[in-house]
VOLO-704778 format. One line per field, with one value per residue: chain; x, y, z of N, C-alpha, C in turn. Coordinates in steps of 0.001 Angstrom, whole numbers. Atoms other than C-alpha are relative to their C-alpha. Layout:
<recs>
chain c(A, ...)
nX c(X, ...)
nY c(Y, ...)
nZ c(Z, ...)
caX c(X, ...)
caY c(Y, ...)
caZ c(Z, ...)
cX c(X, ...)
cY c(Y, ...)
cZ c(Z, ...)
</recs>
This chain:
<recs>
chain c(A, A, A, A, A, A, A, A, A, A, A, A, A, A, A, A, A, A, A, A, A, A, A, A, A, A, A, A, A, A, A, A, A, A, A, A, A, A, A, A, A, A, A, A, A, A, A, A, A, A, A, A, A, A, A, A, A, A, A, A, A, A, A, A, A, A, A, A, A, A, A, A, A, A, A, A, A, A, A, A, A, A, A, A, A, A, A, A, A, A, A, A, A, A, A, A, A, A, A, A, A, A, A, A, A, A, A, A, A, A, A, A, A, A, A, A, A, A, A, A, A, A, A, A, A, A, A, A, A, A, A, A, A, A, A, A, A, A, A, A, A, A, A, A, A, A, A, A, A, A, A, A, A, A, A, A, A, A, A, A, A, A, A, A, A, A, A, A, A, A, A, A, A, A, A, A, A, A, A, A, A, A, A, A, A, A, A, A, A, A, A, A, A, A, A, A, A, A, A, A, A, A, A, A, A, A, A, A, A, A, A, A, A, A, A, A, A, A, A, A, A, A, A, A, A, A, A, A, A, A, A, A, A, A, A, A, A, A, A, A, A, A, A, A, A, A, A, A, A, A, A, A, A, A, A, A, A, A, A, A, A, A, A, A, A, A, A, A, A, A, A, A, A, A, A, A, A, A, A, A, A, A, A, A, A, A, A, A, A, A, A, A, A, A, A, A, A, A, A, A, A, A, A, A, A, A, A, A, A, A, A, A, A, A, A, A, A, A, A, A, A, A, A, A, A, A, A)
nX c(1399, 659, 1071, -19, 779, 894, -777, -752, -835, -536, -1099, -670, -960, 683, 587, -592, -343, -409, -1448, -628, 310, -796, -308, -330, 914, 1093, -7, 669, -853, 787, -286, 844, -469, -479, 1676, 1053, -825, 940, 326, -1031, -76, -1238, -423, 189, -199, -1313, -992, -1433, -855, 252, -828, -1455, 135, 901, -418, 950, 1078, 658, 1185, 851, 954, 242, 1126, 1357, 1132, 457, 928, 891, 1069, 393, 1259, 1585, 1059, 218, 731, 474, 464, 1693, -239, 522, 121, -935, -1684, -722, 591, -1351, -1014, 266, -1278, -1069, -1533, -485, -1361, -466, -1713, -1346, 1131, -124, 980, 816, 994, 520, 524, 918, -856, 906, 1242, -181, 1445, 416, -395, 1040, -175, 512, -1155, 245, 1000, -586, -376, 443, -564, -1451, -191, 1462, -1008, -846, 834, 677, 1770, 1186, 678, 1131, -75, 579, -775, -854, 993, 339, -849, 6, 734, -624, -1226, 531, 720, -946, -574, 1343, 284, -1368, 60, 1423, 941, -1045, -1623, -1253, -534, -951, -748, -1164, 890, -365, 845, -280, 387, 1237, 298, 1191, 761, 711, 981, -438, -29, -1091, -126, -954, -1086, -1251, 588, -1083, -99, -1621, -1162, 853, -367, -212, 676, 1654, -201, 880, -822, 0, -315, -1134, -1166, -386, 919, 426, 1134, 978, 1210, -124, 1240, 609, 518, -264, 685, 471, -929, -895, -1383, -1270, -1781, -1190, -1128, -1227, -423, -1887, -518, -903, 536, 853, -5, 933, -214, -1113, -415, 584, -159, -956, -252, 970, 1321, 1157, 1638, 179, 151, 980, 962, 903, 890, 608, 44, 95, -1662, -406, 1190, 659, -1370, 672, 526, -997, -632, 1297, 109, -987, 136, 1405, -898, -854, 774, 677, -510, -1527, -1153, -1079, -889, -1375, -899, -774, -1, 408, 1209, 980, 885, 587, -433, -80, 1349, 275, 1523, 1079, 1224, 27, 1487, 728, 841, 1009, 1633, 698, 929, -796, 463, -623, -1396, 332, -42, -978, -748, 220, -1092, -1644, -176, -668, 376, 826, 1854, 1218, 386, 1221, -510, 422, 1499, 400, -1118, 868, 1106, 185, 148, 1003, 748, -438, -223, 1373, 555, -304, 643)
nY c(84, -665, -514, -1326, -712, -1190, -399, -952, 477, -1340, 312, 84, -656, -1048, -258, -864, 629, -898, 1050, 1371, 1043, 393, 1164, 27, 1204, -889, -1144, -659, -956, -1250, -584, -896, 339, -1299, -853, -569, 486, -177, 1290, 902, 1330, 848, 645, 1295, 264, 448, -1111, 387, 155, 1503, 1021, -222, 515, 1861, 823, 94, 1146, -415, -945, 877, 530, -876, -697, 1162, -648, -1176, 318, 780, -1026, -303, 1200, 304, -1293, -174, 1080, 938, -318, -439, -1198, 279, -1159, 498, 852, -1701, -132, 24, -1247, -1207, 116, 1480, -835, 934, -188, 68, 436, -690, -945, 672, 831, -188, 846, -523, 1085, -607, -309, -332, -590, -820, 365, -1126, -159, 169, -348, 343, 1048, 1327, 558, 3, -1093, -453, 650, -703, -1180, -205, 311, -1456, -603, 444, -241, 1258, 141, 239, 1233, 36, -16, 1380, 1287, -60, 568, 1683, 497, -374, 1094, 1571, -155, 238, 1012, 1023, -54, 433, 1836, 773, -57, -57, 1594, 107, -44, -852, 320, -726, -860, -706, -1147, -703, 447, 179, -1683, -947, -787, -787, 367, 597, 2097, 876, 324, 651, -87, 872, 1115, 825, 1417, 654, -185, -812, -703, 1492, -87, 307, 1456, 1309, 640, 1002, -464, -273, 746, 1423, 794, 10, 596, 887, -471, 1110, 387, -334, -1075, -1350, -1076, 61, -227, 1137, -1083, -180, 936, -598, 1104, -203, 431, -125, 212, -1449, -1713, -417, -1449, -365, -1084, 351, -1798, 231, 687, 1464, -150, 863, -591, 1010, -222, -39, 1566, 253, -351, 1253, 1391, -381, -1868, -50, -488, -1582, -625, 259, -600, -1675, -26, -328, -1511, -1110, 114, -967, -941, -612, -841, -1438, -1577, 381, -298, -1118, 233, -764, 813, 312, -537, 58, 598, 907, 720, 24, -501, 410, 1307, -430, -265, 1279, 179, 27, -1044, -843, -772, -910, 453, 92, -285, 856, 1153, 1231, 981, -398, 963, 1232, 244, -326, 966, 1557, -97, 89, 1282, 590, 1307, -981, 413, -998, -1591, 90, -631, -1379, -385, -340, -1051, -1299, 225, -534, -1084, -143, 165, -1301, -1334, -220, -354, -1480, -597)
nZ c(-408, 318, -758, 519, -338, 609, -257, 761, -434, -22, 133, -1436, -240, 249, -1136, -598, -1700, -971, -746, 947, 112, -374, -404, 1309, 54, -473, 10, -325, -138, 481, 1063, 1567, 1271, 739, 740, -824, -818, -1023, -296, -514, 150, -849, 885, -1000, 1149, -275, 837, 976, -1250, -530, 1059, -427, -1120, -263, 1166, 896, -815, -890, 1033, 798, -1064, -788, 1065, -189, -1203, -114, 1291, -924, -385, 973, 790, -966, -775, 1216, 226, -719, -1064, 222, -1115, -1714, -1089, -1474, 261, 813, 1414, 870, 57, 578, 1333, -84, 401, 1106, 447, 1186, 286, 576, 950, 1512, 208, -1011, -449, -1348, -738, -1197, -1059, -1312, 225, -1067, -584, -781, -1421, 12, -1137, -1521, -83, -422, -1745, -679, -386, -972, -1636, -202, -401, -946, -975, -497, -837, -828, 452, 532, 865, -707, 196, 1163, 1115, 345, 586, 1588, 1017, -479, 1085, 1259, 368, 169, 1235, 1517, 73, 413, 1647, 610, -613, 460, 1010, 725, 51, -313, -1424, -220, -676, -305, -567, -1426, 502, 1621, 964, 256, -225, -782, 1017, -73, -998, -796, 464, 255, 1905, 176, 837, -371, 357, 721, -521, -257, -837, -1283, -1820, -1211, -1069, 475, 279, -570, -448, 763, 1396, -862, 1334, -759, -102, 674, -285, 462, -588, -212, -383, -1161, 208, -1216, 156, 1506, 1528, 60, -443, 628, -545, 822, -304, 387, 1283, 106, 1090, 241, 234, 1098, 133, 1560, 87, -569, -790, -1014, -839, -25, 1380, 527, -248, -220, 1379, 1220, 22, -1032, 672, 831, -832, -1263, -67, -1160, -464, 513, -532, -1425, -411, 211, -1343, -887, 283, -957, -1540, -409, 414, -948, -1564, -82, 375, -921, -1649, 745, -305, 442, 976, -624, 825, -98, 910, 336, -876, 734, -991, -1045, -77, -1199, -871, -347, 791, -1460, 293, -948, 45, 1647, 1080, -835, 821, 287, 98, -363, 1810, 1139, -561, 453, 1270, 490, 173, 169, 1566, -5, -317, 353, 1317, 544, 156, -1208, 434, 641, 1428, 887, 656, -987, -503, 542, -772, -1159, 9, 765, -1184, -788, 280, 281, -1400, 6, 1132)
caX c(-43039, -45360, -47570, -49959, -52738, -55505, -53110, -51611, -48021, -45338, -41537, -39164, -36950, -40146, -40988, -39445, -38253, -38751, -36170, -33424, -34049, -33737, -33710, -32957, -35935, -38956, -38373, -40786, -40684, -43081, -43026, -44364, -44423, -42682, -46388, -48244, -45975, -48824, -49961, -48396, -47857, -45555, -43586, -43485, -40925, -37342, -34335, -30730, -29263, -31128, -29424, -25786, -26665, -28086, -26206, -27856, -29464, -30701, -32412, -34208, -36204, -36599, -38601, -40578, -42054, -42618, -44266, -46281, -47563, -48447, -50844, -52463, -53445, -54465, -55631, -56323, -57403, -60720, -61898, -62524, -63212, -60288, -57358, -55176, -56779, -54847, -51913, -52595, -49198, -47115, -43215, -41498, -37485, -35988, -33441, -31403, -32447, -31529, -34160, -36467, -38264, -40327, -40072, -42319, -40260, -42919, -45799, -46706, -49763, -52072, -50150, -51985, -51877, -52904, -49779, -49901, -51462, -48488, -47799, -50342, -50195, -46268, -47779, -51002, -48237, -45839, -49190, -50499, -54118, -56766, -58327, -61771, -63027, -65680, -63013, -61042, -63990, -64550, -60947, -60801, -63520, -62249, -59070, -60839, -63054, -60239, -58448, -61714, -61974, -58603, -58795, -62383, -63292, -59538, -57585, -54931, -52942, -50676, -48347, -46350, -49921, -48709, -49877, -47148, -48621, -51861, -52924, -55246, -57479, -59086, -62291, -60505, -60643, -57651, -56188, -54328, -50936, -47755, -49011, -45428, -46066, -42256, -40628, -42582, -42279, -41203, -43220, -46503, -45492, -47752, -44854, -45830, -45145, -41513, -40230, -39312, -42321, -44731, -48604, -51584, -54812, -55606, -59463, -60200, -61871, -60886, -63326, -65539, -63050, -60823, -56995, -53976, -50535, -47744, -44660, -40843, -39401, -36067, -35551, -32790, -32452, -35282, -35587, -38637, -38232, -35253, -35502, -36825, -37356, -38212, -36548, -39307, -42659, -45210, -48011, -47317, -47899, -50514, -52877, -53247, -53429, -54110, -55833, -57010, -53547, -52836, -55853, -55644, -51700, -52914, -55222, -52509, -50992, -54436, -54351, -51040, -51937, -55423, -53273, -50841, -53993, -56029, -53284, -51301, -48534, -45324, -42879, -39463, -36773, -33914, -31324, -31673, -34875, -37475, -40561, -42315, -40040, -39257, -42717, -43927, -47787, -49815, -52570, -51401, -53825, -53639, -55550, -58204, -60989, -60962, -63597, -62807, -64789, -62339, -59289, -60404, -61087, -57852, -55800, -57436, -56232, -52945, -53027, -49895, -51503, -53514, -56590, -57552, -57387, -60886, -61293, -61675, -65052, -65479, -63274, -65424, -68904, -67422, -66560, -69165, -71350, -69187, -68713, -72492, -73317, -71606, -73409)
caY c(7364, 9411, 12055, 13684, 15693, 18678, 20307, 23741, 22868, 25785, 25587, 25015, 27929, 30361, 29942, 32306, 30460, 32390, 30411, 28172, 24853, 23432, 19739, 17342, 14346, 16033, 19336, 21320, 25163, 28804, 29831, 32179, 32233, 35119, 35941, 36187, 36729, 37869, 34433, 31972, 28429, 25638, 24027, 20049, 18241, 17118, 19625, 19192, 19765, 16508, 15192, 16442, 15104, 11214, 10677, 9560, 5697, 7388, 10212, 8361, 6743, 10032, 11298, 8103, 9123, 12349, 10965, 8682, 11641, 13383, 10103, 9498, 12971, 13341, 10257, 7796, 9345, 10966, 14220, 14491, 17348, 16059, 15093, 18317, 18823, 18391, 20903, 24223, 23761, 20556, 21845, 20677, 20516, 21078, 18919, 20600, 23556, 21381, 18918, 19971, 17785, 18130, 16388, 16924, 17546, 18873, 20434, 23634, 23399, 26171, 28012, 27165, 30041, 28499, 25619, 22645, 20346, 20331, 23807, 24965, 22611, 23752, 27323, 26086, 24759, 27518, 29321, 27067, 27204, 24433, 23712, 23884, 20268, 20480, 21569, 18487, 16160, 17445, 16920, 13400, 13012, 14413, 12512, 9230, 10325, 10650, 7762, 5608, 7067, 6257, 2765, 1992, 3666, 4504, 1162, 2928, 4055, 6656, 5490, 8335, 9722, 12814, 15937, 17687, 15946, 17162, 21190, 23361, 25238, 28531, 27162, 25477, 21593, 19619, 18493, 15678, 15829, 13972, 11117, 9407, 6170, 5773, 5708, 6998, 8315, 5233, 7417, 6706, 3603, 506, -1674, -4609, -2691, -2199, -4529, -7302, -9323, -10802, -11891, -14580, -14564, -17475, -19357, -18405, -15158, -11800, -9204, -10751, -10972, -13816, -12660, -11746, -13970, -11419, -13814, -12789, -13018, -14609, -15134, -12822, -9069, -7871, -4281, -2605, 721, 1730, 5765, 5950, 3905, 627, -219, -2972, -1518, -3742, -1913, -2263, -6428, -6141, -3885, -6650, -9476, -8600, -4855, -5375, -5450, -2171, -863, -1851, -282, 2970, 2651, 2513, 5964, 7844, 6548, 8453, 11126, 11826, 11420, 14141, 16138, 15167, 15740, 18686, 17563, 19952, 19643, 18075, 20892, 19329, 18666, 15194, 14142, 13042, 14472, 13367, 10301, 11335, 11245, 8779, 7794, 8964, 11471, 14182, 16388, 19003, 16690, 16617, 18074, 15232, 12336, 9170, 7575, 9500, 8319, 5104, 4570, 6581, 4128, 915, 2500, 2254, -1270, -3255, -6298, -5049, -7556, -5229, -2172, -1347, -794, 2491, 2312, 1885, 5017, 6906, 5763, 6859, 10157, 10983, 10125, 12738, 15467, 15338, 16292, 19805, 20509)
caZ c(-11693, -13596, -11949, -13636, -11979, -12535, -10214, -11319, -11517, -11254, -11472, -8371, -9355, -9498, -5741, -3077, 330, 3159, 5237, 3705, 3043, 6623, 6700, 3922, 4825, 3526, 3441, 4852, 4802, 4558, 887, -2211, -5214, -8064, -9489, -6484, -3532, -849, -702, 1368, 1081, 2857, 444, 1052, -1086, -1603, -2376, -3965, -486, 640, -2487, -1384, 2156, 1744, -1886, -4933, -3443, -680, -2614, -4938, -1839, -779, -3904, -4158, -545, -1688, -4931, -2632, -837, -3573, -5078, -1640, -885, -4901, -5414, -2689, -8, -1410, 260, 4186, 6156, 8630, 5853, 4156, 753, -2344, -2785, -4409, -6897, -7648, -7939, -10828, -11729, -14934, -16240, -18584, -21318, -24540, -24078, -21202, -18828, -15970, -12884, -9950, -6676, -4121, -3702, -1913, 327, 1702, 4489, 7267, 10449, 13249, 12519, 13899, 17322, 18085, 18342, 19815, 22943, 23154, 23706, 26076, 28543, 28618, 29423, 31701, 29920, 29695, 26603, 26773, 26776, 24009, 21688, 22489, 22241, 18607, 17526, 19115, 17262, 13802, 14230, 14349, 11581, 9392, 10206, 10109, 6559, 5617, 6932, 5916, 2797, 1387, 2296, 3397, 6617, 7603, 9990, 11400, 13382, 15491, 16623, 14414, 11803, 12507, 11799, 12823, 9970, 10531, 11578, 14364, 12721, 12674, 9088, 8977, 7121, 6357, 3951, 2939, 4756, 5779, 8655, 12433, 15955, 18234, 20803, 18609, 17089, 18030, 19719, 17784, 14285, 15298, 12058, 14318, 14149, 12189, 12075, 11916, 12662, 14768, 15898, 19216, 19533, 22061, 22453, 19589, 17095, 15942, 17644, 16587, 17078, 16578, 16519, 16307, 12638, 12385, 9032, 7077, 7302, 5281, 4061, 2050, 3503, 3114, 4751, 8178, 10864, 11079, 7798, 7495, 6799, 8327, 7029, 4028, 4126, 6987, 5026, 2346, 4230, 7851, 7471, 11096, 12348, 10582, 11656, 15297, 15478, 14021, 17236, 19131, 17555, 18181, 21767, 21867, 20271, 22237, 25489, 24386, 23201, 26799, 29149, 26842, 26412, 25430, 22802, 23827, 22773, 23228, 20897, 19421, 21515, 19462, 20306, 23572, 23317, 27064, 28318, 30522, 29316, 33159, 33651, 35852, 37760, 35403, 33164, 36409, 34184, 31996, 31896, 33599, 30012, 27992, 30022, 29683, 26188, 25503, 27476, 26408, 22496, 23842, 25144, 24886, 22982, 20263, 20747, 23742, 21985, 20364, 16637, 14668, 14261, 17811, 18959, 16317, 17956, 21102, 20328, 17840, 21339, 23256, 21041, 20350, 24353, 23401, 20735)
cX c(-732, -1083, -1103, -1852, -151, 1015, 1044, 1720, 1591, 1674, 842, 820, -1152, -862, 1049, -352, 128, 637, 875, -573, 482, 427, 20, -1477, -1292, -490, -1073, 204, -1100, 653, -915, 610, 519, -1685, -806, 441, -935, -378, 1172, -279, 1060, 304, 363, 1056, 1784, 937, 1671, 825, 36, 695, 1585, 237, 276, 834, -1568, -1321, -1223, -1732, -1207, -1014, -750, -1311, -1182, -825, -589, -896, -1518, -1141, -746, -1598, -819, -407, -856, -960, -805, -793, -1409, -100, -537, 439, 1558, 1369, 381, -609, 1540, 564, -358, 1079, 418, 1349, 497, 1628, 143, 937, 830, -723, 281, -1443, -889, -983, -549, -155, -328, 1163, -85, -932, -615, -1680, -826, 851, -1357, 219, 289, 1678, -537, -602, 808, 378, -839, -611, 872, -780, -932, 853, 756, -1318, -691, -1582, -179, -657, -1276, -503, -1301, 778, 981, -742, -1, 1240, 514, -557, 474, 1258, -738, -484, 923, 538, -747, -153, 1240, 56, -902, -519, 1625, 1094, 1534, 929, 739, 1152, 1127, -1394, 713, -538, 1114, -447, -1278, -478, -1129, -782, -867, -1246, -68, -115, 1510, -727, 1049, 883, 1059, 7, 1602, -447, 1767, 481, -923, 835, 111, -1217, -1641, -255, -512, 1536, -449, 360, 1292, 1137, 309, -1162, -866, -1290, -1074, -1044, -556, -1954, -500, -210, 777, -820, -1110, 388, 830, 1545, 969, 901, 843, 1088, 1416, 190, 1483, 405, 973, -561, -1412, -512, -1317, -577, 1082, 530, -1126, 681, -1075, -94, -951, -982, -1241, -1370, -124, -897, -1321, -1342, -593, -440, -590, -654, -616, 1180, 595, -1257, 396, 1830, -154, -1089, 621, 402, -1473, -287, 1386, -285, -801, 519, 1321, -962, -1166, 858, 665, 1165, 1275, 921, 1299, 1037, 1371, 898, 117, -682, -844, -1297, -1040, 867, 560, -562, -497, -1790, -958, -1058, 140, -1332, 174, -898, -1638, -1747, -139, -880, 438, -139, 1353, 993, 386, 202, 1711, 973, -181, 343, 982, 593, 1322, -24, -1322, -1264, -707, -116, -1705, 417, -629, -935, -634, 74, -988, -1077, 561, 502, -348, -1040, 475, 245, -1388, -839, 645, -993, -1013)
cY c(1250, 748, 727, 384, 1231, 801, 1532, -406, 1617, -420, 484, 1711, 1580, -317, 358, -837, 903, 56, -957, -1098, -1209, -1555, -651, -1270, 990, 1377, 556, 1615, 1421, 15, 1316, -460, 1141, 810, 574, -368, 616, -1502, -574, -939, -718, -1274, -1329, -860, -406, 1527, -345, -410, -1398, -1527, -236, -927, -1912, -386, -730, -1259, 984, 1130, 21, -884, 1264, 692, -1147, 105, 1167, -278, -1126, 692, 714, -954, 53, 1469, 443, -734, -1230, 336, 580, 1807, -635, 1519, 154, -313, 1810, -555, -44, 1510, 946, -165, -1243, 718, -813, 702, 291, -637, 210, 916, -809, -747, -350, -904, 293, -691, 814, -79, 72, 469, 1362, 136, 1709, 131, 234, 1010, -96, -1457, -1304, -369, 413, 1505, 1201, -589, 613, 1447, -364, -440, 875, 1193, -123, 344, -1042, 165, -253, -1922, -252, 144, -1240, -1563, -375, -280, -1102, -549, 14, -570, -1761, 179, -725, -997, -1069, 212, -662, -1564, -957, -126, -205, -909, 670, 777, 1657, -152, 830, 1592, 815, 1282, 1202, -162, 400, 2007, 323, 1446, 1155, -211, -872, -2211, -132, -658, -1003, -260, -868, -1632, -1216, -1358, -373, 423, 674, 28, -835, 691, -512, -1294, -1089, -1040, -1697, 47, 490, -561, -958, -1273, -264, -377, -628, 472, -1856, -190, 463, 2132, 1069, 550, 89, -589, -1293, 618, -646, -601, 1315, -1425, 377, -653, -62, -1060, 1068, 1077, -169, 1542, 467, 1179, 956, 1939, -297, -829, -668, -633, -743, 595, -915, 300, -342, -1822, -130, 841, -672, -1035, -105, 1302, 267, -144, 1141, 522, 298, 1011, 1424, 31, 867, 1441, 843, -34, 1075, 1266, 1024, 344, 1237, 1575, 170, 521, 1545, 132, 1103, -280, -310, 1285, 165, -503, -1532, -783, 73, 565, -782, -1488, -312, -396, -1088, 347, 64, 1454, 805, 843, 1677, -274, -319, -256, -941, -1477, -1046, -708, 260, -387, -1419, -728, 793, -1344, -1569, 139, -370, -1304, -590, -1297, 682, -718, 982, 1120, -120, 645, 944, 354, 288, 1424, 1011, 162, 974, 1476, 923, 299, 1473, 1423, 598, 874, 1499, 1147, 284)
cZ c(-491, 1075, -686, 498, -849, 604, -600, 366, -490, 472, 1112, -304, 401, 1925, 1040, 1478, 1405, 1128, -931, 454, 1535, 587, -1463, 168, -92, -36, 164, 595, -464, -1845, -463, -1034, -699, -266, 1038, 1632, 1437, 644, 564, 188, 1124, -1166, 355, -1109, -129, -426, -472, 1549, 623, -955, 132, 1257, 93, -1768, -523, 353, 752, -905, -848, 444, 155, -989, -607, 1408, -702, -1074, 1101, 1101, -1006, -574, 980, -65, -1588, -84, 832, 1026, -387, 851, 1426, 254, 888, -813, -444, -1401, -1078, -137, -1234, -1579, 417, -483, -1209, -156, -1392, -457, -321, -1128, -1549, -99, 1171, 167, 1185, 1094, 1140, 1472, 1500, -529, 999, 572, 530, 1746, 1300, 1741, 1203, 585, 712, 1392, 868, 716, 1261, 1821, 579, 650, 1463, 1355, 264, 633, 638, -96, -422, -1342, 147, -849, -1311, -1177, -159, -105, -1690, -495, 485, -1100, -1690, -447, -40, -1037, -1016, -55, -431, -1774, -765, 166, -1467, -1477, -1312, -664, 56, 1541, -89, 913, 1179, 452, 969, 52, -1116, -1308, -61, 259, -18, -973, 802, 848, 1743, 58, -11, -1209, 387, -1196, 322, -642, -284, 336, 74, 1222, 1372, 1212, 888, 1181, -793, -942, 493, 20, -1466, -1568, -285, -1242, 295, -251, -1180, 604, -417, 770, 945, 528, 835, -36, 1780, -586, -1394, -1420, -264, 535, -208, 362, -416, 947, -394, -1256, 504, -996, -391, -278, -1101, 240, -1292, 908, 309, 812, 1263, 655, 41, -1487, -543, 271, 742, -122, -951, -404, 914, -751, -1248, 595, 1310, -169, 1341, 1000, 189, 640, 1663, 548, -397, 1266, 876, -327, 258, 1320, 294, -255, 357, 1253, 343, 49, 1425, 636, -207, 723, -506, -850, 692, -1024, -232, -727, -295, 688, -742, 857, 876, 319, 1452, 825, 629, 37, 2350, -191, 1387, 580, -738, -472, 907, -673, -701, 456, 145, -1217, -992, 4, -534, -1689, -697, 593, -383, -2196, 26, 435, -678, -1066, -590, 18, 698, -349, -719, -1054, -255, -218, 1391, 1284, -815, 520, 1394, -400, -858, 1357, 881, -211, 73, 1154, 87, -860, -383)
</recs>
């Protein structure tokens, strides 16, 4: 799969790791570079280890995600205020010195201080501090934005919405990161997108709209992703022919995602506990200060059948409306 971007592109062996390499899905990791080692980046991208790990099949999935991130955040996605901008360098391998070739690998992104949603929740809990609620109007808001853009203007999804996935720029915006489209967080996973099922659109209307049948598939296995979890993508099929399906299950993951960033939630740090996969979805009084509206509309995102969720456009209206009363 050819890549070829404006992109300055700079050779894997010429960037300085400032931790080993420590997972093999993905790799994510502080860097520099030899030329200009002040700067700091986060290198995003596959590595050999992940090649030792998962064998050659496997691997070869693994760098088609990473090539897949690469295109959307390059190419598909467009700019937005609210997504991560394209990557500063694209990494490139070498194959051998007889007859040198270049293949792309990763990409190293602006390092970004402040780290992730997630992270800084994790600390606002250990220090038992409120967020002030204007700041969580605006990145309610800014996460819908982006998604609405991605949906609406981009045609395409992200699937694997979380607040690790979602960092925190200087000016205090959330950036959404993490484009692969493979494989997500069962805790933010729209139950109906699970791989098991399939869907029509049927006559009678909910909430306006014509609504959704999801219906158990039980035809044979079928596989068309084959890293992650759930090996069947159902975005992938629902964004051509249903894209209100996909749409309305990405809902669902911003309803999770608002009620982790509404109630602050903590990271799970235990070993092999996915994160928040623990958590049971209620609104302690901690979360007192928020807005019965905001409650509301957060759990009617999260709705078990996705007719009752409201769509993306509507989630942006409403907190477009609420950030606006700060401002």
């Amino acid at each position: 799969m050819d890549i070829i971007l404006e992109n300055r592109s700079i050779s894997y062996a010429d960037v300085v790791y400032e931790n080993a390499l420590p997972s093999w899905r993905m790799t994510s990791t502080k860097a520099s570079i030899i030329t200009s080692p002040d700067e700091k980046f986060v290198y995003k991208g596959t590595s050999f280890y992940q090649f030792l790990v998962c064998g050659a099949e496997i691997f070869r999935h693994e760098v088609d995600a990473c090539y897949r991130e690469i295109q959307i955040v390059n190419y598909f996605i467009g700019t937005h205020p609210n997504v991560i901008p394209p990557a500063d360098y694209l990494v490139f391998a070498t194959t051998n010195e007889n007859t040198p070739k270049h293949l792309m690998c990763g990409s190293l992104y602006a390092f970004r201080e402040r780290g992730s949603l997630a992270d800084l929740l994790d600390k606002t809990v250990h220090e038992k501090r409120r967020l002030p609620l204007p700041l969580k109007a605006k990145w309610c808001y800014q996460l819908c934005s982006a998604m609405a853009h991605a949906h609406y203007k981009a045609k395409q999804w992200h699937q694997d919405l979380k607040p690790p996935n979602v960092l925190i720029d200087d000016d205090e915006n959330v950036l959404i990161a993490d484009w692969e489209q493979c494989g997500a967080n069962p805790f933010i996973l729209a139950p109906e997108a699970d791989g098991s099922v399939d869907v029509r659109e049927l006559d009678d209307k909910v909430n306006g709209r014509r609504r959704l049948e999801f219906y158990l598939y039980e035809g044979p296995e079928r596989i068309n992703s084959p890293i992650g979890a759930p090996l069947w993508n159902s975005f992938i099929g629902w964004m051509k022919d249903y894209p209100r399906a996909a749409e309305l299950a990405e809902v669902f993951s911003l309803g999770r995602t608002m009620w982790v960033l509404l109630e602050q939630v903590g990271l799970e740090h235990e070993p092999g506990v996915t994160d928040y996969s623990t958590k049971v979805i209620r609104w302690s009084s901690w979360s007192d200060d928020i807005p019965t509206s905001w409650k509301r509309i957060v759990e009617a995102s999260m709705a078990h059948d996705a007719n009752d969720r409201p769509l993306m456009s509507e989630l942006l209206r409403f907190w477009e409306r609420e950030w606006q009363t700060y401002r």
